[in-house]
C-alpha positions as YAML, in Angstrom:
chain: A
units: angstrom
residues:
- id: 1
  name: UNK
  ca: [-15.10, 32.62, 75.72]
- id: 2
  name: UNK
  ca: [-13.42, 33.32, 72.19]
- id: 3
  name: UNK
  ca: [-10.32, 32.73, 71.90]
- id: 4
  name: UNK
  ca: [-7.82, 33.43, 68.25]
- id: 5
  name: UNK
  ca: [-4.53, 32.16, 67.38]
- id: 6
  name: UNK
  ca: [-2.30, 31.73, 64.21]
- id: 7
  name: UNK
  ca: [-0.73, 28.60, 63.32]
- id: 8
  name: UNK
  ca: [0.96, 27.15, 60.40]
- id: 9
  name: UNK
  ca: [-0.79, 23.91, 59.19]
- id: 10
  name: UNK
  ca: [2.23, 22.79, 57.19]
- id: 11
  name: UNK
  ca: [5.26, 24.36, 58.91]
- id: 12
  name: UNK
  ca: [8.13, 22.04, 57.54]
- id: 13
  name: UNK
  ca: [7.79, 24.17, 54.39]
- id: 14
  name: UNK
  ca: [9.18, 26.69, 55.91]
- id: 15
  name: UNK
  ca: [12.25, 25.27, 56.07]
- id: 16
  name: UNK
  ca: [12.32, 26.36, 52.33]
- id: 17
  name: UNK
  ca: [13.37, 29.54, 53.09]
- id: 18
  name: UNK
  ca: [16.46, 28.13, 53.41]
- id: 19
  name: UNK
  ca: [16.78, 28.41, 50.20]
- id: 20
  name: UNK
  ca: [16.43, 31.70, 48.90]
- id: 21
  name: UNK
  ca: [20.13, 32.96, 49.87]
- id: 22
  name: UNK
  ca: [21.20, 30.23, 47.30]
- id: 23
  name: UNK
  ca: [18.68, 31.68, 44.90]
- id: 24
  name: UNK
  ca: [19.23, 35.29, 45.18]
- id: 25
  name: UNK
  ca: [23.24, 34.86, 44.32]
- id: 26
  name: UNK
  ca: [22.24, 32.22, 41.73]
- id: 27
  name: UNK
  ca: [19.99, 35.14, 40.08]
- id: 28
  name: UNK
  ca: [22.80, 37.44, 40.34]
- id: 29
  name: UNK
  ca: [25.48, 35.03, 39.07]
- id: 30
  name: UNK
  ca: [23.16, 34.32, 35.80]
- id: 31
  name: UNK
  ca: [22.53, 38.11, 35.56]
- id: 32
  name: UNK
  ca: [25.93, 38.61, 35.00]
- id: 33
  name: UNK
  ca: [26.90, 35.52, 32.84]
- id: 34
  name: UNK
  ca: [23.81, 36.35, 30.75]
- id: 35
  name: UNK
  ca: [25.50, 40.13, 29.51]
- id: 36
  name: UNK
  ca: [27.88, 39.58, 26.70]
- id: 37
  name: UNK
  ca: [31.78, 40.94, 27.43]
- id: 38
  name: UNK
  ca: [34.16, 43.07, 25.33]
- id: 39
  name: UNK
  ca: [37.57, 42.86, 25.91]
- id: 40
  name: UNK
  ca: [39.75, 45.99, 25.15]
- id: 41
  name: UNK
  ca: [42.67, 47.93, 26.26]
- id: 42
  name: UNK
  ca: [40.55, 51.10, 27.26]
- id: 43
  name: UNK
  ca: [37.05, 52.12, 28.22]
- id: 44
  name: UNK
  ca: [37.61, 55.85, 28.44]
- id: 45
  name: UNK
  ca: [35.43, 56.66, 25.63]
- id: 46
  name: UNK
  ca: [32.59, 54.32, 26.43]
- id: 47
  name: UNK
  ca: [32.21, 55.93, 29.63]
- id: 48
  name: UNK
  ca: [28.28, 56.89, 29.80]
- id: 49
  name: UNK
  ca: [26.00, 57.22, 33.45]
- id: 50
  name: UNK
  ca: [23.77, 53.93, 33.56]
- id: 51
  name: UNK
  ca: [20.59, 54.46, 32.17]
- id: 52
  name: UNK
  ca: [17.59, 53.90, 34.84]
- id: 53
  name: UNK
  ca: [16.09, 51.05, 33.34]
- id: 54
  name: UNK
  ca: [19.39, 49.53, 33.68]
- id: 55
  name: UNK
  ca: [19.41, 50.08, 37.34]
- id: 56
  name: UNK
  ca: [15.76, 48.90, 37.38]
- id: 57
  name: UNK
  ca: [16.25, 46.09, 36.00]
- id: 58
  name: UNK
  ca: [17.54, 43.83, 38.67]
- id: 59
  name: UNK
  ca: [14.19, 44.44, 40.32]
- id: 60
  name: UNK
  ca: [13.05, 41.69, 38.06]
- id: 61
  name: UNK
  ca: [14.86, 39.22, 40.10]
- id: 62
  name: UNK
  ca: [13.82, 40.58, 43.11]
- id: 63
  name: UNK
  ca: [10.12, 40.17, 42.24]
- id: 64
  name: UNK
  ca: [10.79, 36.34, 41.37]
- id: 65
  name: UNK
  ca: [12.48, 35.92, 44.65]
- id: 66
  name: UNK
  ca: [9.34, 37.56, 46.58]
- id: 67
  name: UNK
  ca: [6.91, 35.61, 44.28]
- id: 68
  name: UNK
  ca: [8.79, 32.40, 45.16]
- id: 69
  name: UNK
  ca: [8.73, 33.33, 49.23]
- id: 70
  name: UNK
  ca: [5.40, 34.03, 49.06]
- id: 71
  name: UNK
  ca: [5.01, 30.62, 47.39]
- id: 72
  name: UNK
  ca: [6.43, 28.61, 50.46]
- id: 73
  name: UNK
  ca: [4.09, 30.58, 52.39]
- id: 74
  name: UNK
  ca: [1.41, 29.48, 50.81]
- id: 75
  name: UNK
  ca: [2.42, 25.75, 51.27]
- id: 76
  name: UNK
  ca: [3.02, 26.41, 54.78]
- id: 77
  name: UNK
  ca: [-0.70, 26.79, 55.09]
- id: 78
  name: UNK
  ca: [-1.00, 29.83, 57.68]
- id: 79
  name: UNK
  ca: [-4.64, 30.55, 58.95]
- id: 80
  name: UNK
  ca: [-6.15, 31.88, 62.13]
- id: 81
  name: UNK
  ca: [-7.87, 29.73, 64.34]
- id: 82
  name: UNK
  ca: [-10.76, 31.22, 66.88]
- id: 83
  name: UNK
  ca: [-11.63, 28.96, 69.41]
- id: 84
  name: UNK
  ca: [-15.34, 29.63, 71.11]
- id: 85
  name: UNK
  ca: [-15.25, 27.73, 74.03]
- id: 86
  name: UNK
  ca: [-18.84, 26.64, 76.07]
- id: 87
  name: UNK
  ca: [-19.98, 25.36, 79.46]
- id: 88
  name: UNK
  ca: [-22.39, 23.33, 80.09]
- id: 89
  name: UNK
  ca: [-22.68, 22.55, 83.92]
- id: 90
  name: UNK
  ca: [-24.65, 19.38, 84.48]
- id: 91
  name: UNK
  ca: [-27.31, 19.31, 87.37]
- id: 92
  name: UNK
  ca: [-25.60, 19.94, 90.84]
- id: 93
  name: UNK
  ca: [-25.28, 18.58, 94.07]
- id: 94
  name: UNK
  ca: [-27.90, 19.09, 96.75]
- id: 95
  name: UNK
  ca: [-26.11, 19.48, 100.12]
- id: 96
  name: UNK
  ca: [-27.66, 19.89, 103.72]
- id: 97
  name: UNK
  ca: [-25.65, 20.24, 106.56]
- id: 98
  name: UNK
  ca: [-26.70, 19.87, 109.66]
- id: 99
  name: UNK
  ca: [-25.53, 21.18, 112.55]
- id: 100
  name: UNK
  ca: [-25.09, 19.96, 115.72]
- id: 101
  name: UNK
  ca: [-25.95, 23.65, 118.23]
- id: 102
  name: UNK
  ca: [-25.89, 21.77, 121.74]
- id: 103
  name: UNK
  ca: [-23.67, 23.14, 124.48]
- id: 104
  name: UNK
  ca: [-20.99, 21.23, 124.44]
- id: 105
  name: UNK
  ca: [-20.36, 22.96, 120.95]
- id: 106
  name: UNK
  ca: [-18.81, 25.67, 123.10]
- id: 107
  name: UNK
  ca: [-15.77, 23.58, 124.22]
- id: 108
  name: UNK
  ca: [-12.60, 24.83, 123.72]
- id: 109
  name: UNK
  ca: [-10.55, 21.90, 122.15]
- id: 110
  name: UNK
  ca: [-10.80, 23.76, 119.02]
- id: 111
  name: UNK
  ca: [-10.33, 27.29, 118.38]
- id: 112
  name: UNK
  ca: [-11.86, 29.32, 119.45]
- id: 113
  name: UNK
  ca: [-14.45, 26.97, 120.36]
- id: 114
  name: UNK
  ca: [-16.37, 23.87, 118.49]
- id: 115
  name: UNK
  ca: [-18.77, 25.86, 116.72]
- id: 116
  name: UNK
  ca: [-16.90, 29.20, 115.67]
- id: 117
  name: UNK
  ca: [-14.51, 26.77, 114.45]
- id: 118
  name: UNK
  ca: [-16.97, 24.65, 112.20]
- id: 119
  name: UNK
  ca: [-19.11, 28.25, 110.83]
- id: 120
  name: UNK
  ca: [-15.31, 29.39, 109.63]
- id: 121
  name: UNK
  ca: [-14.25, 26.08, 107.70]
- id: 122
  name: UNK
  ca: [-18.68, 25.48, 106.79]
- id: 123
  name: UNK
  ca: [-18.47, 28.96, 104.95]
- id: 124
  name: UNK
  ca: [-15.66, 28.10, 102.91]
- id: 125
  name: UNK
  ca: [-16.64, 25.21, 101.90]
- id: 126
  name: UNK
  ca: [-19.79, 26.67, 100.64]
- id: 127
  name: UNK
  ca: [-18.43, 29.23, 98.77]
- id: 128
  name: UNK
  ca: [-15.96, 26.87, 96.64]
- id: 129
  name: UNK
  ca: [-18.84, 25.01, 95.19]
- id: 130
  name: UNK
  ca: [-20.51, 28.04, 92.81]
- id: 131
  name: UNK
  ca: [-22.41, 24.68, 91.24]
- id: 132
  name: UNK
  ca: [-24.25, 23.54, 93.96]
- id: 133
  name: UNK
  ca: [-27.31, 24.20, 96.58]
- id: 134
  name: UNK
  ca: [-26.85, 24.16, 100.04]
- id: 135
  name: UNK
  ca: [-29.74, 24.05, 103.14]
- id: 136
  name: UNK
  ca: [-29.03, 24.12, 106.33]
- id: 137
  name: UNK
  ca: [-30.64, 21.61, 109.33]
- id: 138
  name: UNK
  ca: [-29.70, 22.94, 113.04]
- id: 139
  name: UNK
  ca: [-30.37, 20.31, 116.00]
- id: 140
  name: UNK
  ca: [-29.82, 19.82, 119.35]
- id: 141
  name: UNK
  ca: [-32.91, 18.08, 122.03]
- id: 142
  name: UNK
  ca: [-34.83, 18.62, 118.82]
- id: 143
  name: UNK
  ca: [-34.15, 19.79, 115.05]
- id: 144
  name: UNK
  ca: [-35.39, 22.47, 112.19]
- id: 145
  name: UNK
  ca: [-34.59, 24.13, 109.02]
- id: 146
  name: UNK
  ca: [-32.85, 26.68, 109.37]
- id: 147
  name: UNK
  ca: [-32.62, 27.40, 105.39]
- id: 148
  name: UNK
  ca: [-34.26, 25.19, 102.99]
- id: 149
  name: UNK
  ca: [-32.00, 24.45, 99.56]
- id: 150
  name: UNK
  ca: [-31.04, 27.09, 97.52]
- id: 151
  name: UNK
  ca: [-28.34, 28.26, 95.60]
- id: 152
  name: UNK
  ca: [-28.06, 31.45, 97.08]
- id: 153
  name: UNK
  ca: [-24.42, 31.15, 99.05]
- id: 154
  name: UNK
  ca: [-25.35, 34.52, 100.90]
- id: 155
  name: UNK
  ca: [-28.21, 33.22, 102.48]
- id: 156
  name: UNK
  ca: [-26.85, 30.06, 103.57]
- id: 157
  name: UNK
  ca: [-23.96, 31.54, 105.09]
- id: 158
  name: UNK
  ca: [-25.11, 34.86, 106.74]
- id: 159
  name: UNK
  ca: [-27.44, 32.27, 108.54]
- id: 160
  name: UNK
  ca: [-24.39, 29.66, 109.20]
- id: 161
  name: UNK
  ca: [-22.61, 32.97, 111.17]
- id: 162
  name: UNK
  ca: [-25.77, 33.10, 113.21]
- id: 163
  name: UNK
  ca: [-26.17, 30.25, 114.56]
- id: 164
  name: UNK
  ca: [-25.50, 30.17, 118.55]
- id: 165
  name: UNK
  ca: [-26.14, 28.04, 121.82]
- id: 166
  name: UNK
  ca: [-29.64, 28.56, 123.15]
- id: 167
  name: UNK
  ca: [-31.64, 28.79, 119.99]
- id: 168
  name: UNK
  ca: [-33.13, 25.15, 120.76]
- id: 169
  name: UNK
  ca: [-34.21, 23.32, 123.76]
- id: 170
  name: UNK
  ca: [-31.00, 21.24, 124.68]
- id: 171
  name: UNK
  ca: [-29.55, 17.50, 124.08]
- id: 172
  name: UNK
  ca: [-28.58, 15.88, 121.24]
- id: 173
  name: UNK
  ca: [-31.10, 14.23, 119.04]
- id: 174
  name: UNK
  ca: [-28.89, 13.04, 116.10]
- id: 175
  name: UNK
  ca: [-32.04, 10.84, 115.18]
- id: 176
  name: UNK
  ca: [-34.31, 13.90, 114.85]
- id: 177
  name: UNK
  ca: [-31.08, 16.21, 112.73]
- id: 178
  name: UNK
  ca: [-30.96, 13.55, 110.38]
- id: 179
  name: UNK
  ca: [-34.17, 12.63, 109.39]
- id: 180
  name: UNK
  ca: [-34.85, 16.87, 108.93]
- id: 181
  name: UNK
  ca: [-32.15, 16.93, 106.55]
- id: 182
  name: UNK
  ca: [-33.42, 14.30, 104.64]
- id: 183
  name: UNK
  ca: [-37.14, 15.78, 104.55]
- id: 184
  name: UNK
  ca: [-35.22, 18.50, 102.86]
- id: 185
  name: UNK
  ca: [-33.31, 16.00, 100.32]
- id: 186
  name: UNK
  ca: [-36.19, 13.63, 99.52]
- id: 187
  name: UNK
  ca: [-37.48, 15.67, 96.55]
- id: 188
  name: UNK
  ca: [-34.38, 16.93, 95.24]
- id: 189
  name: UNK
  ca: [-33.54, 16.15, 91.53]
- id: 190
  name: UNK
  ca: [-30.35, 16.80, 91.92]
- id: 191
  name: UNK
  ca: [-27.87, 13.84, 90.35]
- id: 192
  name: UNK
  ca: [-26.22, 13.62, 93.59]
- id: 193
  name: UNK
  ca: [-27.98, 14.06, 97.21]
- id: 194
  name: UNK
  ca: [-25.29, 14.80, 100.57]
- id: 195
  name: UNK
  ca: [-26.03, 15.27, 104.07]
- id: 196
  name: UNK
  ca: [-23.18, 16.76, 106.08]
- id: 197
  name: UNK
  ca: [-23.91, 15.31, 109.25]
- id: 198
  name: UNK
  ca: [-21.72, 16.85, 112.26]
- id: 199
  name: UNK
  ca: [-22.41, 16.23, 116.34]
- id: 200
  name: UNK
  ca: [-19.60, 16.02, 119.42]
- id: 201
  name: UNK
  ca: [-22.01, 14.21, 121.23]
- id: 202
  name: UNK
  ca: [-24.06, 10.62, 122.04]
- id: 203
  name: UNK
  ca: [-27.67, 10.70, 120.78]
- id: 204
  name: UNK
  ca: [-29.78, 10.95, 124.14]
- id: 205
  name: UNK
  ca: [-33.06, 13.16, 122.66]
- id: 206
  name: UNK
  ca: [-35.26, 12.79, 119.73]
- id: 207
  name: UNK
  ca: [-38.83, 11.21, 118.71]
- id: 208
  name: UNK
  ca: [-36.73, 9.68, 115.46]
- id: 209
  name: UNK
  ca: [-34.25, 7.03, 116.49]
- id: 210
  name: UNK
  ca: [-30.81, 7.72, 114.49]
- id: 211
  name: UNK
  ca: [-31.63, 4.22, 112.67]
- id: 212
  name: UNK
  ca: [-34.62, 4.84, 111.11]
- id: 213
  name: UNK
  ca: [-33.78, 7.94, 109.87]
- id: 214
  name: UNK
  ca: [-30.01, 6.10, 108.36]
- id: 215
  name: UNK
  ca: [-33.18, 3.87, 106.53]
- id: 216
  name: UNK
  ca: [-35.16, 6.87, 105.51]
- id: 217
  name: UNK
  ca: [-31.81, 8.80, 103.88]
- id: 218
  name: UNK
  ca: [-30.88, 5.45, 102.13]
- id: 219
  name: UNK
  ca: [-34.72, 4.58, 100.87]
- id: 220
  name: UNK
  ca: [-34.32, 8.53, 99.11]
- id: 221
  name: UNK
  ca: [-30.63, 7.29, 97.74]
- id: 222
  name: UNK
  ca: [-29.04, 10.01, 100.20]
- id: 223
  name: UNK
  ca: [-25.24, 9.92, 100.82]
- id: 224
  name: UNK
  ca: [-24.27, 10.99, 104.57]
- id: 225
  name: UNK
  ca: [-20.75, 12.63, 105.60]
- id: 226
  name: UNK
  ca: [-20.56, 12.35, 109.32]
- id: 227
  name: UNK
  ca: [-18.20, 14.78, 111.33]
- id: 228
  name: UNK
  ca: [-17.70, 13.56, 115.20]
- id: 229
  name: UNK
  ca: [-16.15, 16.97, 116.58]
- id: 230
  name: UNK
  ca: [-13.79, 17.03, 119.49]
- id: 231
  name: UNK
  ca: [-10.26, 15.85, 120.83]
- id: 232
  name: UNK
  ca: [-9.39, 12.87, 122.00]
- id: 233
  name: UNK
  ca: [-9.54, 12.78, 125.99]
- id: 234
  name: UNK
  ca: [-11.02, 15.39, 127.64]
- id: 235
  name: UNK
  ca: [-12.22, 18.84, 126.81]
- id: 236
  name: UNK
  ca: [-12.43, 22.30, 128.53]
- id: 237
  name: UNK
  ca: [-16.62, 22.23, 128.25]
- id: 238
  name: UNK
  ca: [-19.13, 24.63, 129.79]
- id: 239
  name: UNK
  ca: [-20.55, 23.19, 132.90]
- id: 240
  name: UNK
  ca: [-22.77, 25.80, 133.82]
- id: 241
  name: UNK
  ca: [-24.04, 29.81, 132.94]
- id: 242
  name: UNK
  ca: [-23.19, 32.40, 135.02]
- id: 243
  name: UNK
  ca: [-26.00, 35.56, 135.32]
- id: 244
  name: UNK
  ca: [-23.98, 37.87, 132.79]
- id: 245
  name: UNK
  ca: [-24.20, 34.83, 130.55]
- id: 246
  name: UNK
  ca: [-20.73, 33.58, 130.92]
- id: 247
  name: UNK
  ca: [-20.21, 30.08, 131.11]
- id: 248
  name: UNK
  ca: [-18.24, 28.16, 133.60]
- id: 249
  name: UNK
  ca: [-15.92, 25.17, 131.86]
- id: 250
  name: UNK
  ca: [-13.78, 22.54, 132.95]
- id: 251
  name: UNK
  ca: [-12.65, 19.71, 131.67]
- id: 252
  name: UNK
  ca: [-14.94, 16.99, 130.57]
- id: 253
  name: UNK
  ca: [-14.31, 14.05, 128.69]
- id: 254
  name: UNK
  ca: [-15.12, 13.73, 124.96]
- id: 255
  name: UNK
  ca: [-17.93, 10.77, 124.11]
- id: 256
  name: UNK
  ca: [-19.27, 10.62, 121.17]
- id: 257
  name: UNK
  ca: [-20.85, 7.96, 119.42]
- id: 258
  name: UNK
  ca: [-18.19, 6.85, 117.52]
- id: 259
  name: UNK
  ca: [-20.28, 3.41, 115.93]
- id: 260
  name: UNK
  ca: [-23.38, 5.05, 115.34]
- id: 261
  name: UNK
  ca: [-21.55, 7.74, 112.55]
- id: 262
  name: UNK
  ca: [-19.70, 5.29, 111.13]
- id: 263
  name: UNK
  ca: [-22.77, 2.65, 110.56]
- id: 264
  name: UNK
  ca: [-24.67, 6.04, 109.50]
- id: 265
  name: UNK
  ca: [-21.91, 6.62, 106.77]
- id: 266
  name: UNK
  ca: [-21.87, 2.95, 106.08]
- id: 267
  name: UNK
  ca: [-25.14, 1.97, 105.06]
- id: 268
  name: UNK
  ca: [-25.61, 5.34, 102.87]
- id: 269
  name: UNK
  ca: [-22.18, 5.00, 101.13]
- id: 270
  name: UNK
  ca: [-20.75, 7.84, 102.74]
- id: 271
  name: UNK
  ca: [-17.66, 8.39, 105.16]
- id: 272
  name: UNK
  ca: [-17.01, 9.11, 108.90]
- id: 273
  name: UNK
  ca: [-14.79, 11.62, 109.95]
- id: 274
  name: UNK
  ca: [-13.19, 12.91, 113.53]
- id: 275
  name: UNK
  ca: [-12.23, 16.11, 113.86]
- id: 276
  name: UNK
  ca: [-10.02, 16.74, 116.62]
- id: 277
  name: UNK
  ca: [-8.79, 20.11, 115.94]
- id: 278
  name: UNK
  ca: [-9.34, 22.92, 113.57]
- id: 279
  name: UNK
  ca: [-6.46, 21.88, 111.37]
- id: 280
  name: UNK
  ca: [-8.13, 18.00, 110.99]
- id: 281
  name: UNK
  ca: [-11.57, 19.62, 110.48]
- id: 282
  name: UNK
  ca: [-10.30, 21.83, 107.47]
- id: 283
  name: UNK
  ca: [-8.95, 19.11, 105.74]
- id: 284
  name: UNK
  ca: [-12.24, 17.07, 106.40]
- id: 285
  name: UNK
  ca: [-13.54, 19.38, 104.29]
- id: 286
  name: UNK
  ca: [-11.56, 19.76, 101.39]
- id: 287
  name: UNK
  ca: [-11.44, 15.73, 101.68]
- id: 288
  name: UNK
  ca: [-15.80, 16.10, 101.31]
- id: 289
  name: UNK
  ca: [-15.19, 18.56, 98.58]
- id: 290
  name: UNK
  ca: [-13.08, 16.00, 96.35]
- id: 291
  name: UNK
  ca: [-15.14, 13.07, 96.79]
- id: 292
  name: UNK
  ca: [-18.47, 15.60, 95.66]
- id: 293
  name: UNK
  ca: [-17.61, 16.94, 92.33]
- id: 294
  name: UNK
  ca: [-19.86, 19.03, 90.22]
- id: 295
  name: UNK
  ca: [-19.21, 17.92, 86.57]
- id: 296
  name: UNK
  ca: [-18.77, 20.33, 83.87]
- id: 297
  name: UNK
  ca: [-18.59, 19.73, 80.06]
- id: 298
  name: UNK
  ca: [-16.70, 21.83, 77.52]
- id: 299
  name: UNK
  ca: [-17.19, 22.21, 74.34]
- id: 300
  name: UNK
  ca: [-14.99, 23.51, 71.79]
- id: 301
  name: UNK
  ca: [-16.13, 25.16, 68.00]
- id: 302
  name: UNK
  ca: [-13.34, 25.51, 66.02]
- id: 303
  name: UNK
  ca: [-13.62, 28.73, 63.14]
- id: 304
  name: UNK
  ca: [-10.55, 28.55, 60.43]
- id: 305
  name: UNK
  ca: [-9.46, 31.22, 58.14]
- id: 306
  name: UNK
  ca: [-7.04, 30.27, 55.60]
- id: 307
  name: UNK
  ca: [-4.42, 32.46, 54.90]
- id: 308
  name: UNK
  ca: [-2.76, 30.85, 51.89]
- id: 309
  name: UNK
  ca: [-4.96, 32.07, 49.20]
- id: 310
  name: UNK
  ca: [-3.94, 35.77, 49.92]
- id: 311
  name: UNK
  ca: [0.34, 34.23, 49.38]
- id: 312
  name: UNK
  ca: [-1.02, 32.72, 46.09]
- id: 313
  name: UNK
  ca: [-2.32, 36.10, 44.99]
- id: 314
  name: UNK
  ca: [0.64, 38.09, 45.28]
- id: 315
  name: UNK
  ca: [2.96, 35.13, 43.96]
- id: 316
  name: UNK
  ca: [0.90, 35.55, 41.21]
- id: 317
  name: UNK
  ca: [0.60, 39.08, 40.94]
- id: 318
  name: UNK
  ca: [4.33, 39.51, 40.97]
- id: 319
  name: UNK
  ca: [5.33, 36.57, 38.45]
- id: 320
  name: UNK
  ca: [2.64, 38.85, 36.63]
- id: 321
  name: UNK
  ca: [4.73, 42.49, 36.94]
- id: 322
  name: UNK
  ca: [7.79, 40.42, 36.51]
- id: 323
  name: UNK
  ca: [6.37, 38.83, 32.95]
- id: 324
  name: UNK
  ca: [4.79, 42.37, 31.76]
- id: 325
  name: UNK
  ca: [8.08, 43.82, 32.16]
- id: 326
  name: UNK
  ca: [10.20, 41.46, 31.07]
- id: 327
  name: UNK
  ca: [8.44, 41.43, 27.65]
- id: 328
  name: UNK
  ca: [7.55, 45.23, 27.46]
- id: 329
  name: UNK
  ca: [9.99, 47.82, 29.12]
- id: 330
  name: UNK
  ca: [12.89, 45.73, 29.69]
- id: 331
  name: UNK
  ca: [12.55, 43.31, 26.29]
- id: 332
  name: UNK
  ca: [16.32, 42.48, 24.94]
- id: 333
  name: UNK
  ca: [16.66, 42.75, 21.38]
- id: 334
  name: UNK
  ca: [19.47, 41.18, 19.23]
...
């Protein structure tokens, strides 16, 4: 981006222009003292129209007084600045989320449910880091890649928006979602490497214990949000499907494994979170995206055109006219 301004290096000079009232009624005061007087009792036969070098000449001042402003100008120092300003984004942030899709994601604590709730506040988070790549783990009695990293925001969140109950066998294998993610993370150069980790549940599936894959995310130097979802209390929670694929709920009480997310976050040097309603997940967010910055350098090249020369050549030009004049058409002889 190129940017222009004008500035005044020296502006105190300025304050020189003060002056020239003082010098424009000093020039005429002199003009006048400097004509020699006659005194006598009439004028009627001198009478004679001013000549129109004689009207001219007081345009001799004039030019001193412009010479002299453009002068103070000049010692002002103006000059346009352009400004070219540059970007240079350092390497990104790698980000997987992964997503707990087990049916108790369908309880209505938050709005409209657990799920809807966390694709809404997921996507916009997304989209306010244009730096960064995102991939995106899904797990419930088991775990997959849904999209592998990429910094294609479209992509990652057309897919987030698809993602429903019933697309994997069911449970919650928080073990198996975590160590997925970090299969995704463990080649990433990226300068920083973050797992969103988010379940409403107690890890009861999985071939991967939820301990050795905390050990496998901190061997890679892989930081780990984790996101426990749901109210304190109980929950309105689908118990069972009806034939037109309806589900049944009541209300169930919330468990989830409170101490295993927070050692998780712990040993990785991330942060545990609970979410108990879409207002408290929102902010969980923004809280991620301030902790996870992107950084971006700016340089600044600095052009300057001075201005002043162009004052000094008309100061000079017009002491010039004012000197040519002065000793040619308008010369005084005695």
């Amino acid at each position: 981006m190129i940017t222009n301004k004008f500035e005044f290096v020296n502006p105190e000079f300025l304050w020189l222009l003060l002056v020239l009232p003082m010098l424009i009624y000093w020039f005429y005061f002199t003009r006048n003292k400097a004509q020699a007087s006659l005194k006598i009792s009439s004028i009627s036969g001198f009478k004679k129209e001013q000549s129109t070098l004689a009207k001219l000449k007081p345009w001799l001042s004039i030019l001193k007084i412009l010479a002299i402003t453009a002068v103070i100008f000049a010692l002002a120092r103006p000059r346009n600045v352009g400004v070219t300003t540059k970007t240079k984004k350092n390497r990104g942030i790698d980000i997987v989320m992964a997503v707990d899709v087990s049916a108790s994601m369908l309880a209505k604590d938050l709005k409209p449910n657990r799920l809807e709730a966390l694709k809404k506040v997921a996507a916009k988070f997304i989209n306010g880091r244009p730096n960064d790549r995102f991939g995106l783990v899904v797990y419930a009695g088991e775990s997959y890649t849904q999209v592998p990293l990429t910094s294609d925001k479209n992509v990652v969140i057309n897919s987030l928006r698809r993602l429903k109950y019933g697309q994997i066998n069911q449970g919650t294998a928080i073990g198996m979602g975590l160590a997925t993610a970090v299969n995704r993370l463990k080649d990433s150069k990226a300068k920083s490497k973050v797992i969103i980790l988010l379940t409403d549940g107690v890890n009861n599936q999985g071939a991967i214990d939820p301990k050795t894959a905390t050990e496998l995310a901190k061997s890679y130097d892989i930081k780990v949000y984790t996101i426990g979802l749901g109210t304190n209390g109980e929950a309105p929670s689908p118990v069972s499907i009806n034939r037109d694929g309806s589900f049944n709920y009541q209300y169930m009480k919330v468990e989830i494994d409170e101490d295993l997310l927070k050692n998780i976050a712990k040993e990785t040097t991330g942060k545990y979170f609970r979410a108990t309603d879409n207002n408290k997940l929102k902010a969980i967010y923004n809280e991620i995206n301030k902790l996870e910055k992107t950084d971006i350098e700016t340089f600044k090249y600095y052009n300057y055109d001075e201005k002043y020369r162009f004052f000094i050549a008309i100061a000079l030009v017009l002491l010039l006219i004012e000197f040519v004049l002065q000793k040619t058409v308008f010369k005084s002889f005695i």
